[in-house]
N, C-alpha and C positions, 0 to 999 in steps of 0.2 A: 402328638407324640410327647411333649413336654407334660400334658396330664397325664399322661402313662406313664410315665417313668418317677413324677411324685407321687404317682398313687401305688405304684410298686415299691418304693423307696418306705411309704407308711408302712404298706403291709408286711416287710421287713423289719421294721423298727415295732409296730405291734405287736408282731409275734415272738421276738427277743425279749419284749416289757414283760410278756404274760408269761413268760418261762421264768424270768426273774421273779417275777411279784409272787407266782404258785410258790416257785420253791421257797420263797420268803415266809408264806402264807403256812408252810409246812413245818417252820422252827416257835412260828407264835402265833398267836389269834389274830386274824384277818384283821382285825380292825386295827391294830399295833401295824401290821406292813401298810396300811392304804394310810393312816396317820403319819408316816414318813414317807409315801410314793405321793398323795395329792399336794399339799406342799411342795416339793421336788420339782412339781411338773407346772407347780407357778412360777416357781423360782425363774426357771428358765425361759418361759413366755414373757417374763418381765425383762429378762435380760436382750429379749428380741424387738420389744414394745420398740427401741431407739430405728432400729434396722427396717421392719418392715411395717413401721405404723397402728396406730388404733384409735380410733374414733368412736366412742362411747356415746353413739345416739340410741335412740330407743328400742330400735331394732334388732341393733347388736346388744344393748343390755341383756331385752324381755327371753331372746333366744339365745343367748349366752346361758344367761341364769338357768331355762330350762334345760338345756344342752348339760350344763354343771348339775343338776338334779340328776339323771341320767346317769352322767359318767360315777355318779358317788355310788349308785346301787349298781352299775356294771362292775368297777373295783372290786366292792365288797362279793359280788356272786360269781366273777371270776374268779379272782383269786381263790376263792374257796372253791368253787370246782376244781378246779387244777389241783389242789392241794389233797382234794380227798380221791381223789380218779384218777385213771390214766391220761394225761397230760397229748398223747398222741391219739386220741380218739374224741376223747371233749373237747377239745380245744377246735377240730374242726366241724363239730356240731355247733359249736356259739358261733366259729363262722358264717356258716350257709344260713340260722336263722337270721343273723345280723343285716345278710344280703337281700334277703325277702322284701323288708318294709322301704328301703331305699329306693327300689327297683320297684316297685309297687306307687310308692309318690312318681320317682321320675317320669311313669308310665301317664299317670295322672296330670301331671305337669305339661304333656304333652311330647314327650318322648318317646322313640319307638326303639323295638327292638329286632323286629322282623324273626325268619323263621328260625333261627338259631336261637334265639330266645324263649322263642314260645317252646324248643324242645330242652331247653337247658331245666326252666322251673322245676317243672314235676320230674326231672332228673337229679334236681337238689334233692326233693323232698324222698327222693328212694335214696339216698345216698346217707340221709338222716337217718333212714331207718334200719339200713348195712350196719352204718358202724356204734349201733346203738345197741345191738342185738347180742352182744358178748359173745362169752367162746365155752367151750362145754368141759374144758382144763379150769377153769376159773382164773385165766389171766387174761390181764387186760378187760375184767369183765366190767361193764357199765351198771351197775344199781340205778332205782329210782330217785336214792337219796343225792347221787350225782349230778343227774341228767335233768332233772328237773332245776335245779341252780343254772345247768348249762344250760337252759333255754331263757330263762329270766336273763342271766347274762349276755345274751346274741340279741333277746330284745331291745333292753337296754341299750347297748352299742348301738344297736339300730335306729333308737329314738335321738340318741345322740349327734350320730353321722347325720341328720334328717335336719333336726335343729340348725346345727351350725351350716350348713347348706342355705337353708332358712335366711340369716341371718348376712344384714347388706353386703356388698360386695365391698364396698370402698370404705369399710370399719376396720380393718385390716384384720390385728391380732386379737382385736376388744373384746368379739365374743369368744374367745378362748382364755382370757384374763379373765373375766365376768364368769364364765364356767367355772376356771378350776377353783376359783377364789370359794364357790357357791360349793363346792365338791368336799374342800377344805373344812368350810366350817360344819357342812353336815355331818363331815364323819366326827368331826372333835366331839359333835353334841351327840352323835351315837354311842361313842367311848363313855361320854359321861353320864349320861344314862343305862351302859351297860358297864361300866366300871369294875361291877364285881364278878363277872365273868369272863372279863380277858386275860385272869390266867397271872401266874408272875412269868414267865418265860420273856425274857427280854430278845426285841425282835432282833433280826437282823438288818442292821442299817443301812449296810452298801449295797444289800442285793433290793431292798424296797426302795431306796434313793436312785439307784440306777432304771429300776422298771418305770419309776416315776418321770424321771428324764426323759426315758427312751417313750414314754405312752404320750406326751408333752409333742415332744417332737413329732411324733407319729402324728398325733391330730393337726399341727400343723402343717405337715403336708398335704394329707388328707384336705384340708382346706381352701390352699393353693391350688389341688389338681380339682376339687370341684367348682373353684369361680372359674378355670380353665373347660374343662369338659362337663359332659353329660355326667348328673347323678345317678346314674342306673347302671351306666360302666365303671363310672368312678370304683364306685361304693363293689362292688365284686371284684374289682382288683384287689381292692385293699381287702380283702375275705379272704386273702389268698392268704392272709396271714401266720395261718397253721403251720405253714411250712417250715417257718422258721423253730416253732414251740414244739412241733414231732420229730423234726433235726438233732435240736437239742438235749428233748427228752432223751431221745433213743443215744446218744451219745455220751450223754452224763448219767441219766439215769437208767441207761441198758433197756427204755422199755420194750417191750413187744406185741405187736398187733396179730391177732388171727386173721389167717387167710381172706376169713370172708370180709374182715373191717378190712382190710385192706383191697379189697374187690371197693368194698365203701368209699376209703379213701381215694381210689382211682377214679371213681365214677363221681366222687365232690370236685376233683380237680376237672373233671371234663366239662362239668357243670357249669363249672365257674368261667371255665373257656367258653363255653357258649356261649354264655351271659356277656362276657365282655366283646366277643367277638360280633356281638349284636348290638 
């Protein structure tokens, strides 16, 4: 019960980050919002280092680092999907890709799901294709120039969530220092290599500081409820995470889903119930 309730607790707090970081992502060039949200999300993993430990062995390094590879291009193609698409239909497509590869190890791993599992999967994968399918008004419609960022970015998240799982149990907060720190500097070296394409538009501070916190936090739980439980339920709890970025969307940003994405959307949420419920 205590892994559920930090892995619902992530999926809360991810889905707040990615609503923050999109609409960040929409006042200046991605890379200006993830250059003040990866940072942010050290910050405060540093400030937890005293509280709940970390041990920098090689384990937690080698899967840290990789984990922080990971998070830097999920940033980057999240935020930018968000930015350029509808925020309540992308945002649960990097979901349910994100929840595939977890569920896929944990299965590997020696994990089971039973039959609620096996009817959940290929329940995701129609559910990708509901709300990917746009609408015949042109709102809310999905492009490819979207949806293909939003699958990069669920895999990413994916390889991510995989990693730090990976990574010893008794390293505490190490491999998520060792990640963001590695998240950090790729993006600097992206900016400066792409330098003269980011635009003068000065970002927004408080909304990319804040998604940065809140994506920070998020993995940390995420973390805690996987040395706790099964990664194959973990990891589709916290996919739940849309709920909070199509809440918000639809409340700040009035958006709107067609019926049928929304057929989509109900049959990702039952999906994901299955999945967890196995």
């Amino acid at each position: 019960m205590i892994a559920l309730l930090l892995a619902l607790g992530s999926s809360l707090a991810y889905g707040c980050a990615d609503f923050l970081g999109g609409l960040g992502a929409r006042r200046a060039h991605v890379l200006r919002t993830v250059l003040i949200a990866a940072p942010a999300s050290l910050a405060l993993e540093l400030l937890l280092w005293p509280l709940l430990g970390a041990r920098f062995e090689a384990g937690a390094v080698g899967w840290g680092a990789a984990a922080g590879a990971a998070s830097a291009a999920a940033f980057a193609l999240l935020y930018r999907t968000l930015a350029i698409g509808p925020m309540n239909v992308l945002s649960p497509v990097t979901a349910l890709v994100s929840a595939m590869l977890p569920v896929t190890v944990g299965l590997l791993q020696g994990e089971r799901l039973g039959a609620a599992g096996l009817v959940g999967l290929p329940l995701a994968l129609v559910a990708v294709v509901l709300v990917s399918a746009g609408t015949a008004d042109g709102q809310a419609r999905v492009t490819r120039r979207a949806l293909l960022p939003a699958l990069g970015a669920g895999t990413a998240i994916a390889v991510q969530l995989v990693c730090l799982h990976q990574a010893p149990a008794g390293s505490g907060v190490a491999p998520l220092i060792v990640g963001r720190a590695v998240t950090s500097l790729l993006t600097l070296a992206a900016a400066v290599l792409l330098r003269r394409r980011l635009g003068p538009e000065r970002p927004a501070y408080g909304l990319a500081a804040a998604a940065g916190v809140l994506d920070s936090g998020a993995g940390v739980l995420f973390l805690l409820a996987a040395r706790g439980g099964d990664l194959a339920v973990v990891a589709v709890i916290t996919a739940l995470y849309p709920a909070g970025t199509v809440l918000l969307a639809r409340a700040v940003l009035a958006e709107r889903v067609h019926r049928g994405q929304l057929a989509g959307l109900a049959t990702a949420a039952f999906a994901v119930g299955l999945l967890a419920l196995a």
